[in-house]
TIBA-8956 format. One line per field, with one value per residue: x, y, z of N, C-alpha, C in turn. Coordinates in steps of 0.1 Angstrom, whole numbers. Each point is the difference from the previous one (the first is absolute). Last residue first. Example, Ala and Ser with C-alpha at 12.3 -4.5 7.8 and 13.67 -1.06 7.14 Angstrom:
BEGIN
nc1 c(128, 3)
nc2 c(-22, -57)
nc3 c(71, -1)
cac1 c(9, -9)
cac2 c(11, 12)
cac3 c(0, 0)
cc1 c(-8, 9)
cc2 c(11, 12)
cc3 c(8, 0)
***
This chain:
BEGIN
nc1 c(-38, -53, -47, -48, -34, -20, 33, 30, 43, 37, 23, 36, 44, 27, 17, 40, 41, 19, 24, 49, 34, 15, 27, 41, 3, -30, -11, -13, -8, 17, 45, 54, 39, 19, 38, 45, 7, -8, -43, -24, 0, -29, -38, -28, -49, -42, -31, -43, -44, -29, -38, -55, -60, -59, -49, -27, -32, -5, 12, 39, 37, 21, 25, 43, 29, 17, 39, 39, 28, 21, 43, 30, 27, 22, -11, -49, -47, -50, -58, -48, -47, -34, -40, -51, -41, -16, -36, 0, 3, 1, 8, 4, 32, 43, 7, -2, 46, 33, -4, 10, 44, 20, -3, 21, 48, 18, -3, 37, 47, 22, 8, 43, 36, 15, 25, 38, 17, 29, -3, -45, -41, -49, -36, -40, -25, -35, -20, -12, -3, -22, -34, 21, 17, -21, -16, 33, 34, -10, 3, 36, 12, -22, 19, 44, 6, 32, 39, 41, 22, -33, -24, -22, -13, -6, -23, 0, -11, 11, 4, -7, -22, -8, -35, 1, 19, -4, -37, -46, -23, -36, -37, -8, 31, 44, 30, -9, 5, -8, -11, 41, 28, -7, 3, 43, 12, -14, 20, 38, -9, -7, 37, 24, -17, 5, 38, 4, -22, 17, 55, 48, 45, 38, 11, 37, 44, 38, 24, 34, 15, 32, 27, 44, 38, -8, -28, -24, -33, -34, -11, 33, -21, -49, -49, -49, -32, -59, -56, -48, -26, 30, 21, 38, 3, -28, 3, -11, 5, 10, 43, 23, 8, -35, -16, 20, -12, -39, -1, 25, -7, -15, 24, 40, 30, 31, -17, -34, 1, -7, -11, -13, -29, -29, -29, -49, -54, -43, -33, 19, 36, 24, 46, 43, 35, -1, -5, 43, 16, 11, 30, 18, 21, 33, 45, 13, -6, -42, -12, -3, 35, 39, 6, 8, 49, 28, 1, 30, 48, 8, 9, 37, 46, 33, 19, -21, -24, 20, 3, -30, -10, 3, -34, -42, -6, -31, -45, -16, -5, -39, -39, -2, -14, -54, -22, 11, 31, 17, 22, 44, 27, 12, 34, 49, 17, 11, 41, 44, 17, 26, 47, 36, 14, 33, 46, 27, 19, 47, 41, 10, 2, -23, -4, 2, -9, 13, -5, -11, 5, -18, -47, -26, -12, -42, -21, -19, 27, 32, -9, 18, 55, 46, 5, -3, -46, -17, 12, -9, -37, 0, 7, -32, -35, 6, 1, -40, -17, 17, -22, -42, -4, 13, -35)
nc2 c(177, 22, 33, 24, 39, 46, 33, 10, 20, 4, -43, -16, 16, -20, -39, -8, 8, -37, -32, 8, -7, -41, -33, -16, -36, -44, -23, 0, -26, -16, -17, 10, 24, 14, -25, 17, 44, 48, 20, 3, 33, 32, -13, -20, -14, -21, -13, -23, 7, 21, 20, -8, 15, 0, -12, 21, 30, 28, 41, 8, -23, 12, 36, -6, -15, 32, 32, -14, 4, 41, 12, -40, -51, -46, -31, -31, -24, -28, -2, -18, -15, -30, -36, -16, -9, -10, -26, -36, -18, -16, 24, 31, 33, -6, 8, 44, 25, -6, 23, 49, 15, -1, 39, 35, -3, 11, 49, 25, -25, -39, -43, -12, -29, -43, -20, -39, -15, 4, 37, 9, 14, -4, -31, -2, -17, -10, -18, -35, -50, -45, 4, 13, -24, -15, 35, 31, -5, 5, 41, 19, -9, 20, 46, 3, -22, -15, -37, -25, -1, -2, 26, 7, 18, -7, -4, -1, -2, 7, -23, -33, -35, -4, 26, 38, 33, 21, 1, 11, -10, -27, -30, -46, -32, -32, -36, -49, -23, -24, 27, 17, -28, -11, 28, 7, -39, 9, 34, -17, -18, 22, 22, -28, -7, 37, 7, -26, 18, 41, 3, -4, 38, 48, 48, 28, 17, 30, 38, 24, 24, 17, 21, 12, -26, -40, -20, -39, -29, -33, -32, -43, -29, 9, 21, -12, -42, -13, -16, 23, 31, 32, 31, 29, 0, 0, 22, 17, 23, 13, -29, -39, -51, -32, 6, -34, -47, -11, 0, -27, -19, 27, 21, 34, 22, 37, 33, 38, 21, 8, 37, 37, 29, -28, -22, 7, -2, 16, 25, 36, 18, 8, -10, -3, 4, 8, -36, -36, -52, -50, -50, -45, -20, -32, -23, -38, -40, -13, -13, 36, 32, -13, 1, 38, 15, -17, 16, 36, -9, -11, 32, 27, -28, -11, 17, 26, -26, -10, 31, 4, -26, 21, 27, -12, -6, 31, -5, -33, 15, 24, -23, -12, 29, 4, -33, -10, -28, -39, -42, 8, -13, -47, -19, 6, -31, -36, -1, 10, -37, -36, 9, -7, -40, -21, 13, -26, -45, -4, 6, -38, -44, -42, -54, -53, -57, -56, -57, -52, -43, -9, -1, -37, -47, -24, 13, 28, 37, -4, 17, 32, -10, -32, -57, -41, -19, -28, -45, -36, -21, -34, -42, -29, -19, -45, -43, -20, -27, -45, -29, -18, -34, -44, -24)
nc3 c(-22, -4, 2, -8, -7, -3, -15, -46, -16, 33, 12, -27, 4, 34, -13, -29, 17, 24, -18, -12, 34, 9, -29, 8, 35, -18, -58, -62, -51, -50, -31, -1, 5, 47, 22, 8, 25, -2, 2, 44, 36, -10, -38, -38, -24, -8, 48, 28, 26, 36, 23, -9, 13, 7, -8, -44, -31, -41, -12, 24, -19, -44, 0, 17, -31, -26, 15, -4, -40, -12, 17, -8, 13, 21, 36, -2, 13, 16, 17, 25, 25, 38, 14, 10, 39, 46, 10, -37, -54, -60, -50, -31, 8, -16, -43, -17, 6, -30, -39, 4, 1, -45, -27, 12, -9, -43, -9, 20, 5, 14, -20, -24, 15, -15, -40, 0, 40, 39, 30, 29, 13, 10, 36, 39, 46, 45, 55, 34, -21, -25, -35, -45, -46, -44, -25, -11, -30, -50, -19, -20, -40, -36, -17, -33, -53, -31, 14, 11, 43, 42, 48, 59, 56, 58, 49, 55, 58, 57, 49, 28, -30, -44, -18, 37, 36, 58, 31, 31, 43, 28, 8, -14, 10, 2, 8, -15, -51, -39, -37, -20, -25, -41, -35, -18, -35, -48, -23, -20, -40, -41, -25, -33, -45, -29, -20, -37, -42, -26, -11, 5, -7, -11, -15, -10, 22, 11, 38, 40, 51, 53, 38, -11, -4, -27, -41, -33, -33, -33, -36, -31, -23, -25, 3, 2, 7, -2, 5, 0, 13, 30, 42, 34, 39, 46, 51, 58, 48, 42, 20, 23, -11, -11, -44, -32, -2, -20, -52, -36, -48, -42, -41, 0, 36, 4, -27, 21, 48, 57, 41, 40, 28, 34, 16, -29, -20, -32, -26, -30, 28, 53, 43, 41, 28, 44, 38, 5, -15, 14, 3, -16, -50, -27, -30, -32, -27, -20, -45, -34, -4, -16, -49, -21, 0, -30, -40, -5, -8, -41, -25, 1, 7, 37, 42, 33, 33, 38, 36, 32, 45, 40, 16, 28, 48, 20, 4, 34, 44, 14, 15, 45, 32, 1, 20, 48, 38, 24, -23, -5, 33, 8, -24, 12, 34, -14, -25, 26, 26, -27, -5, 32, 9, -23, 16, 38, -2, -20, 31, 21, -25, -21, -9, -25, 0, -5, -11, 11, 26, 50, 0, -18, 14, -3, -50, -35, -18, -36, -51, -25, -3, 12, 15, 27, 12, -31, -4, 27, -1, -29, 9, 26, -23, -25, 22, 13, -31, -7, 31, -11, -28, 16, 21)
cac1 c(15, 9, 13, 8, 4, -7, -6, -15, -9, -10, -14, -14, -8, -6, -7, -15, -4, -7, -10, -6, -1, -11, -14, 8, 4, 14, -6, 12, -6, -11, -17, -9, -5, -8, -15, -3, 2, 14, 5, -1, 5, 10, 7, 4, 8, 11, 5, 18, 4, 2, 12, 12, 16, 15, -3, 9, 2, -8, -5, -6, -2, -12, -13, -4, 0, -11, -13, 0, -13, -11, -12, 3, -11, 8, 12, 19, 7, 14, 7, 11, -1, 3, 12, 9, 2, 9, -4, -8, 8, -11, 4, -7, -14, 3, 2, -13, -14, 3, -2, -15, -6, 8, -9, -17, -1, 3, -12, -14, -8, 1, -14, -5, 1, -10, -11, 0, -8, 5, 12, 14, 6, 3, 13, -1, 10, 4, 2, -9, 8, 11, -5, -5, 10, 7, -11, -10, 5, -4, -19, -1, 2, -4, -11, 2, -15, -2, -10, -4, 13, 11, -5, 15, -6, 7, 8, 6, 1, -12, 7, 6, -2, 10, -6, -7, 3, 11, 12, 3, -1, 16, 0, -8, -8, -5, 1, -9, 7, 3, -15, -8, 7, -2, -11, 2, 4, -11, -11, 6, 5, -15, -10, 15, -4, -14, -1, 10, -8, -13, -15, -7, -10, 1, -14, -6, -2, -5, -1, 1, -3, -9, -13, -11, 3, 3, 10, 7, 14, 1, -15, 1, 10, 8, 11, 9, 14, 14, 12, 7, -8, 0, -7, -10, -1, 4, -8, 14, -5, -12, -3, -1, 13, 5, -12, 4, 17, -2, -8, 0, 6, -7, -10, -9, -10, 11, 12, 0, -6, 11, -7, 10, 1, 13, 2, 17, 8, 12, -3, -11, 2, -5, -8, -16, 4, 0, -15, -6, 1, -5, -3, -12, -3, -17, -12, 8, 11, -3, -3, -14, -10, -1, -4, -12, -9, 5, -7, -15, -8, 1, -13, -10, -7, -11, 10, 4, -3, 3, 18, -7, -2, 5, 6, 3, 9, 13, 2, 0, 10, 10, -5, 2, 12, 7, 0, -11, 0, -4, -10, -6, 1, -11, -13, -10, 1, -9, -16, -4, -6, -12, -6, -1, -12, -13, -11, -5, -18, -13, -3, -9, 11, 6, -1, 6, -1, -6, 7, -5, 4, 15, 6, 7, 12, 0, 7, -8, -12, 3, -2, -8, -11, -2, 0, 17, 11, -6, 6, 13, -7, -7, 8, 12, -3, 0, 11, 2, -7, 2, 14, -3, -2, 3, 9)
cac2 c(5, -10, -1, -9, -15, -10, 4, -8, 0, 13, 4, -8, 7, 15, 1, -4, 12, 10, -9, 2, 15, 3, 5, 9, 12, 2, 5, -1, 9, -3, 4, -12, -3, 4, -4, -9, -8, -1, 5, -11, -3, -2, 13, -6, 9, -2, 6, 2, -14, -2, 11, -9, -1, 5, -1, -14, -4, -17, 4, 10, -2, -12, 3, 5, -14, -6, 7, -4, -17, -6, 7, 17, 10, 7, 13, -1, 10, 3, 1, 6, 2, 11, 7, -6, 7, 8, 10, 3, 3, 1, -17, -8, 5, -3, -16, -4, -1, -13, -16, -5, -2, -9, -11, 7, 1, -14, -11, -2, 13, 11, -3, 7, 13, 1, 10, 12, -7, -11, 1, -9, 8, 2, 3, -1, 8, -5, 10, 16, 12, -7, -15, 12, -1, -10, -8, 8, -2, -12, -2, 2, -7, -17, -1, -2, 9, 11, 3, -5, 7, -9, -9, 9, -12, 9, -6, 5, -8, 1, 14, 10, -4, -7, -14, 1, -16, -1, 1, -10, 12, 0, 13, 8, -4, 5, 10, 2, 5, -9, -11, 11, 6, -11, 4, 7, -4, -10, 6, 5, -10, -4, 7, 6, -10, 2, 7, -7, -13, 2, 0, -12, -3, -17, -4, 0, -16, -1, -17, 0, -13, 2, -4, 10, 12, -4, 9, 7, 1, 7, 11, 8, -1, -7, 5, 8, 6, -2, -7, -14, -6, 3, -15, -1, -2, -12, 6, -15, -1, 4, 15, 19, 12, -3, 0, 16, -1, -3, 6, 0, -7, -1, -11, 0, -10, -16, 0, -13, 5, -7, -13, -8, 5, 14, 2, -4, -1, -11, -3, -10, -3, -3, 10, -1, -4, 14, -1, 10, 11, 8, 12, -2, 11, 3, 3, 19, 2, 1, -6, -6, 7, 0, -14, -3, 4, -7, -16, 3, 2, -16, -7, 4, 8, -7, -5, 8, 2, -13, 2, 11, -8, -10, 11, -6, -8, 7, 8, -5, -6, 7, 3, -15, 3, 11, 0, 3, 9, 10, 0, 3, 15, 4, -1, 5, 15, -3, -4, 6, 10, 0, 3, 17, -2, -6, 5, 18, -4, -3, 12, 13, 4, 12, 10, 13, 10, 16, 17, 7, 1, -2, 9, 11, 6, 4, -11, -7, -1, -6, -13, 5, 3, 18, 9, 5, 7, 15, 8, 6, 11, 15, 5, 5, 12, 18, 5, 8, 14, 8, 5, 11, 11, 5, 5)
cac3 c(-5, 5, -9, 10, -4, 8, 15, 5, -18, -5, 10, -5, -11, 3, 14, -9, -5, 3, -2, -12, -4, 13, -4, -13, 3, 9, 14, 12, 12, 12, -4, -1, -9, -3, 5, -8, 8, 6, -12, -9, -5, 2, 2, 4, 2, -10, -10, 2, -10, -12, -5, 4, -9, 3, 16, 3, 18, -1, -9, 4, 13, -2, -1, 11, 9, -9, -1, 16, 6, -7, 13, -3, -11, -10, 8, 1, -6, 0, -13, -1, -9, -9, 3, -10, -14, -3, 11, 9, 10, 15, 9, -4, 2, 14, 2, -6, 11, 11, -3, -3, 13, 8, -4, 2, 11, 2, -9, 5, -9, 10, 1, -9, 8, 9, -2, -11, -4, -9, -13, 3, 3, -16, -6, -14, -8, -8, -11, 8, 6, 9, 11, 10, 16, 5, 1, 13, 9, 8, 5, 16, 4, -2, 9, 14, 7, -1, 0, -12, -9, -4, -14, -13, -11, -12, -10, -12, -14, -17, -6, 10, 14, 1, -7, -14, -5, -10, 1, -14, -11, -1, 9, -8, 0, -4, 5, 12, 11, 7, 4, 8, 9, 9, 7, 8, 10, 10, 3, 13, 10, 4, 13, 9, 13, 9, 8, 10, 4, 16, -6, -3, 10, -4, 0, -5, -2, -15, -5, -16, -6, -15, 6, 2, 4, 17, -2, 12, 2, 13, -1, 10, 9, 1, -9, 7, 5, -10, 6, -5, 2, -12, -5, -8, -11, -8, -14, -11, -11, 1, -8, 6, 9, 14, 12, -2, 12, 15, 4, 15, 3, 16, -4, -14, 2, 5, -9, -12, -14, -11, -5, -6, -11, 4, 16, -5, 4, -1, 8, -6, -16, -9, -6, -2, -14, -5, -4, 9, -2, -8, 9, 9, 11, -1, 15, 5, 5, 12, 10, 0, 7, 12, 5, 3, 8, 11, -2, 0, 15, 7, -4, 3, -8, -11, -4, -7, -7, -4, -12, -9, -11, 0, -3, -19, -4, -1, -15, -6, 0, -2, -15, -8, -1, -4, -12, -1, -7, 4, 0, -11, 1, 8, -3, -10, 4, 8, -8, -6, 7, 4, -13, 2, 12, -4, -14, 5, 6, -9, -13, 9, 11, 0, 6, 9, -10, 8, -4, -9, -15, 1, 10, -10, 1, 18, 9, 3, 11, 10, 2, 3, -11, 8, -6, 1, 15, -4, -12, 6, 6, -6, -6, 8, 7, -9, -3, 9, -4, -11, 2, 12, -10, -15, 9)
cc1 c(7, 11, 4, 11, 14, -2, -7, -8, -15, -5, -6, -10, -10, -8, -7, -10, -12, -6, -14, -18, -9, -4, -6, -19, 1, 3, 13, -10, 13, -4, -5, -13, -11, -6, -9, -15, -1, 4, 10, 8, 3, 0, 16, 11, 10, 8, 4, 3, 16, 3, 13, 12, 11, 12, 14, 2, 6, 2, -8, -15, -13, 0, -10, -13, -11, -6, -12, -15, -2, -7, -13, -12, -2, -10, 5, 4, 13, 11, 18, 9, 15, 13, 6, 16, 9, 2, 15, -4, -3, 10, -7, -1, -10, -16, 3, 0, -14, -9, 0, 0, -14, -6, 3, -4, -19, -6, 1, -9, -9, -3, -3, -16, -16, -2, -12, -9, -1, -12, -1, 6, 17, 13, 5, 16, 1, 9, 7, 4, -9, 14, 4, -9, -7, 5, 3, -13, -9, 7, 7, -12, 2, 6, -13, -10, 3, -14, -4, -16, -8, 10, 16, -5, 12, -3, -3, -3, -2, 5, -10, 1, 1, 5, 14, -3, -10, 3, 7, 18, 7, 1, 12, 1, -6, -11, -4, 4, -13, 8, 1, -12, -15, 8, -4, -18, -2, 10, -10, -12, 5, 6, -15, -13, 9, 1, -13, 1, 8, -8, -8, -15, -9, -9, 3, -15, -12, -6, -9, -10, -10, 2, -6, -9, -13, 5, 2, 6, -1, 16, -3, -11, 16, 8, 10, 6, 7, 14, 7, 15, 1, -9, -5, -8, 19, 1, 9, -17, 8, -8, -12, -4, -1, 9, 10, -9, 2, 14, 0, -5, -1, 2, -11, -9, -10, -10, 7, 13, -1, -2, 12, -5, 14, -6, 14, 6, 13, 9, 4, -4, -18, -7, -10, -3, -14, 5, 3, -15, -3, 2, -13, -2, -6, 0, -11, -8, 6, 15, 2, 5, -10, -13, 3, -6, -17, -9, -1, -9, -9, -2, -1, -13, -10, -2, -7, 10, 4, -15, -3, 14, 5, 4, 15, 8, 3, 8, 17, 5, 1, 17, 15, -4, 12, 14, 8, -1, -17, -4, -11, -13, -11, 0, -14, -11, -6, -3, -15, -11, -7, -11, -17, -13, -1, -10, -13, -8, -3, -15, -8, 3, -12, 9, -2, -8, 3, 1, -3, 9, -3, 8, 11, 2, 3, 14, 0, 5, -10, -7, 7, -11, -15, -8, -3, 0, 8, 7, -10, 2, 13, 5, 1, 10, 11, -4, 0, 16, 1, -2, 12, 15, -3, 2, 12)
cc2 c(-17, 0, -12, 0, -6, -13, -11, 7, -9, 5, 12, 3, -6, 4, 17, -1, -1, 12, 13, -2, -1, 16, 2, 3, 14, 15, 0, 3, 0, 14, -3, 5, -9, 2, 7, -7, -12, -16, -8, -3, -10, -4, -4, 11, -8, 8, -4, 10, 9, -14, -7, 7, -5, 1, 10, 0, -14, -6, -14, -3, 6, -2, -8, 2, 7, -17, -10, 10, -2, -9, -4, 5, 14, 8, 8, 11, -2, 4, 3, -2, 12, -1, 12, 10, -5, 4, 9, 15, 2, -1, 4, -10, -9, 7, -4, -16, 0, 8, -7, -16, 0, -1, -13, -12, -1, -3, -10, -2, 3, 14, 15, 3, 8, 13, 3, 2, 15, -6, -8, 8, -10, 8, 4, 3, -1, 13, -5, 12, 9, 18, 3, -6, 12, 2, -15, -12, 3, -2, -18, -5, 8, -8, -11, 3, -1, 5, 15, 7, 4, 7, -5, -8, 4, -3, 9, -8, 10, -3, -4, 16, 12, 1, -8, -10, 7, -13, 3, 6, -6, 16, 10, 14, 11, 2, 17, 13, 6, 9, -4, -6, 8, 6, -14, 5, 15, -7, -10, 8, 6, -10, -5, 7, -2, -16, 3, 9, -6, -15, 3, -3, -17, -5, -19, -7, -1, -14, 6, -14, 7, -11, 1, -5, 9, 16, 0, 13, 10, 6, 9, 13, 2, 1, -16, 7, 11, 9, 7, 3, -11, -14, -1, -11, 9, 9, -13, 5, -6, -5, 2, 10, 10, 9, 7, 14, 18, 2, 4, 16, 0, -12, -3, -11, 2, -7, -13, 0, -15, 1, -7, -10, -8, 4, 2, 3, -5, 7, -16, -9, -4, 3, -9, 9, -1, -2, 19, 6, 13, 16, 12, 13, -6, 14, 5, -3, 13, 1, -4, -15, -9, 7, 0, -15, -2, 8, -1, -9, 8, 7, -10, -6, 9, 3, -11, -2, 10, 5, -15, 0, 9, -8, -13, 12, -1, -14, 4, 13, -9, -7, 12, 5, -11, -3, 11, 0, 1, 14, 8, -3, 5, 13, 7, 1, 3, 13, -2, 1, 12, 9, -8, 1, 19, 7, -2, 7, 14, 1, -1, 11, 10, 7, 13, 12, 16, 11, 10, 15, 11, 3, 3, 14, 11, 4, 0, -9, -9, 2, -1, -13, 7, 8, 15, 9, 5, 8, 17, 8, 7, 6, 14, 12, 2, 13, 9, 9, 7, 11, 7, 5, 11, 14, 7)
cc3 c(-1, -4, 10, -14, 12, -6, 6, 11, 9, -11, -1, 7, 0, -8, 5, 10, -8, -7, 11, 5, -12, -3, 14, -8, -7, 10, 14, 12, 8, 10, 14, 1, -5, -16, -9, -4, -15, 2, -3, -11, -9, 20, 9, 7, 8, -2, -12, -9, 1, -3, 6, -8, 2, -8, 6, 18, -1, 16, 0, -4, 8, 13, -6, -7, 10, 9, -6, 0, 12, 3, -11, 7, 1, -9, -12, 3, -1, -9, 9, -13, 1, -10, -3, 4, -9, -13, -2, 7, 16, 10, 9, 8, -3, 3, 18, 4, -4, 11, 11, -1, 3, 11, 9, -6, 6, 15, 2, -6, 4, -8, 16, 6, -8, 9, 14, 4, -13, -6, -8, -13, -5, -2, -14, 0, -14, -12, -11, -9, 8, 8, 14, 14, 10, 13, 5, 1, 14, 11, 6, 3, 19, 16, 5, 11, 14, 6, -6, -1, -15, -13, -10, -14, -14, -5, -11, -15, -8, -8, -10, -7, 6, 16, 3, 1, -17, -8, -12, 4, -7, -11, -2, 3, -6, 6, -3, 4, 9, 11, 9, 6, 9, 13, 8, 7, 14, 11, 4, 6, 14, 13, 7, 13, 7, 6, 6, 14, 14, -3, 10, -6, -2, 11, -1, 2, -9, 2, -11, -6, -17, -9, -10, 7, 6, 7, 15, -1, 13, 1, 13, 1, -4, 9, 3, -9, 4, 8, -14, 7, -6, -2, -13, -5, 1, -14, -9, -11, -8, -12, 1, -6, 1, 0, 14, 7, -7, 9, 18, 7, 15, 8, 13, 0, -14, 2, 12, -5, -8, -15, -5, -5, -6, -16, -1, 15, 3, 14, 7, 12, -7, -15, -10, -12, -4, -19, -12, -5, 12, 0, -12, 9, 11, 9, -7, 11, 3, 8, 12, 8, -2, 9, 14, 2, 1, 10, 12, 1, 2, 12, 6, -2, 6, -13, -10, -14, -12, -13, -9, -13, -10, -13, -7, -9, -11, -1, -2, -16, -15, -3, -5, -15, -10, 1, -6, -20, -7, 1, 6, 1, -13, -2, 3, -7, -8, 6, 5, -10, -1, 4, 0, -12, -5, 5, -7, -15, 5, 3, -5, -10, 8, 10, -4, 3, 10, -12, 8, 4, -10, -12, 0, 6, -7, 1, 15, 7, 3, 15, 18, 8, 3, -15, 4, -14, -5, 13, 1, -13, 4, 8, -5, -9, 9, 11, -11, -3, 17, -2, -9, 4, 12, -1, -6)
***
């Protein structure tokens, strides 16, 4: 009896001590009605705002949700006008990093309004649903191949790609010229190797043909669509040989024999600044021997119902009506597939001259090589005629 009554007087005791405490604990009391903390009010200013800014989110929501892709796709390109100063304010190379890492995952808009059917055109029997490509030199390793795809361009061209992994020139290796719209770099062929970049591409070329297997909205009847071996647009890829290498046509053959697989055309690069002796290979014996080699080596590979790729040598802006003659008559003379007018300058016209910046080694591109890059354009189509040119 004792002890019952012992433990009835502790709970009396509890149960008033927890009542009269103003502690989270007291909802559980049949008095904690009376004891526990009101809790305040918003003024009406407060609950007009809340309710204004609800309303809005909720609005906008539905509005957007309503919205037709095209116009939603529009909106998204003109926010990233936005971001554009906050890169500007980078090294040049970090927000090059930056960018292509935003592009492979997928962090840019995506197109979705299509091309007008009059951009349309077809190439080596490759169709392109605009003539705007993205040149080699910003997706060197075939990193975001796809998100660069998605924003629109008719064509994204990977490399250079050089066949052993190596660095580079040393850093600082890009510089800005902000006045002129012009970019000065000496990055030297810094690439990951065509081992890392063919199973980069072998991967993306078997996810975009499971894709295609497993889609219903395809059918046979359908007209072929604009696209390639990299889905929506055509695959480019650049080939460039290594710094240390003296048999530079060694090392294109194995670029073609590794990566062509995997392009709807392929680019001989002999054109960069920043790699010694490599302008040299634009002679036309250097040149006649070089393009026998790699197209004897791209001929030898088994190839389907479309054939093996075609076959483009890329030129520099800095050569004499000589070489430009002698470039037109290995072309001519071995029915190269085309020409890629141009690689960067080592001139440095005006107003470049003028601009601190412009001491520094390297290729110039940009604004300040649009006159130079045309006028090669022109000479080249009336030394070729019936060689495809790409500006």
């Amino acid at each position: 009896m004792a002890a019952r009554a012992s433990r009835k007087l502790l709970r009396d005791f509890l149960f008033r001590r927890a009542c009269t405490t103003p502690i989270a604990s007291a909802r559980h009391c049949s008095s904690a009605a009376e004891t526990a903390p009101k809790i305040p009010h918003f003024s009406k200013k407060g609950r007009l705002l809340t309710g204004t800014f609800l309303g809005l989110v909720i609005g906008g929501g539905a509005y957007v949700s309503t919205v037709d892709e095209a116009t939603f796709c529009g909106w998204l390109f003109s926010a990233t006008k936005l971001v554009n100063p906050f890169f500007a304010l980078l090294d040049p190379e970090v927000a090059h990093r930056l960018g292509v890492s935003a592009a492979a995952r997928g962090w840019v808009p995506r197109e979705k309004r299509p091309d007008p059917s009059n951009l349309g055109l077809e190439v080596w029997g490759r169709k392109f649903s605009n003539p705007v490509g993205l040149a080699a030199g910003f997706d060197k390793n075939a990193e975001a191949v796809d998100g660069l795809l998605g924003l629109g361009f008719g064509f994204v061209e990977i490399g250079s790609v050089t066949p052993v992994p190596q660095e580079g020139n040393p850093k600082p290796r890009i510089f800005r010229l902000r006045e002129e719209g012009a970019i000065i770099n000496r990055c030297g062929f810094n690439s990951e190797g065509i081992v890392a970049v063919a199973k980069r591409l072998g991967a993306q070329h078997g996810k975009r043909k499971l894709d295609e297997t497993t889609s219903t909205s395809s059918s046979s009847g359908e007209e072929v669509k604009p696209g390639g071996k990299a889905g929506p647009g055509i695959l480019g890829v650049n080939l460039g040989k290594n710094k240390t290498s003296e048999d530079a046509s060694s090392d294109y053959v194995q670029g073609v024999h590794t990566l062509s697989q995997y392009a709807d055309y392929l680019v001989i690069n002999v054109s960069s600044p920043n790699t010694p002796g490599l302008r040299m290979l634009q002679g036309r014996k250097q040149l006649k021997d070089l393009v026998k080699r790699v197209q004897a080596a791209r001929d030898e590979m088994q190839w389907g119902e479309e054939g093996p790729p075609p076959l483009l040598v890329k030129i520099a802006p800095d050569l004499s009506k000589e070489d430009l003659e002698d470039i037109a008559a290995v072309a001519l003379a071995l029915r190269l597939d085309g020409l890629v007018i141009s690689n960067t300058t080592v001139s440095r016209p005006d107003p470049v001259s003028t601009n601190p910046v412009a001491s520094e080694a390297g290729g110039l591109s940009g604004k300040p090589l649009f006159n130079t890059s045309t006028s090669l354009l022109k000479d080249m189509y009336i030394l070729t005629r019936s060689v495809t040119l790409l500006i």
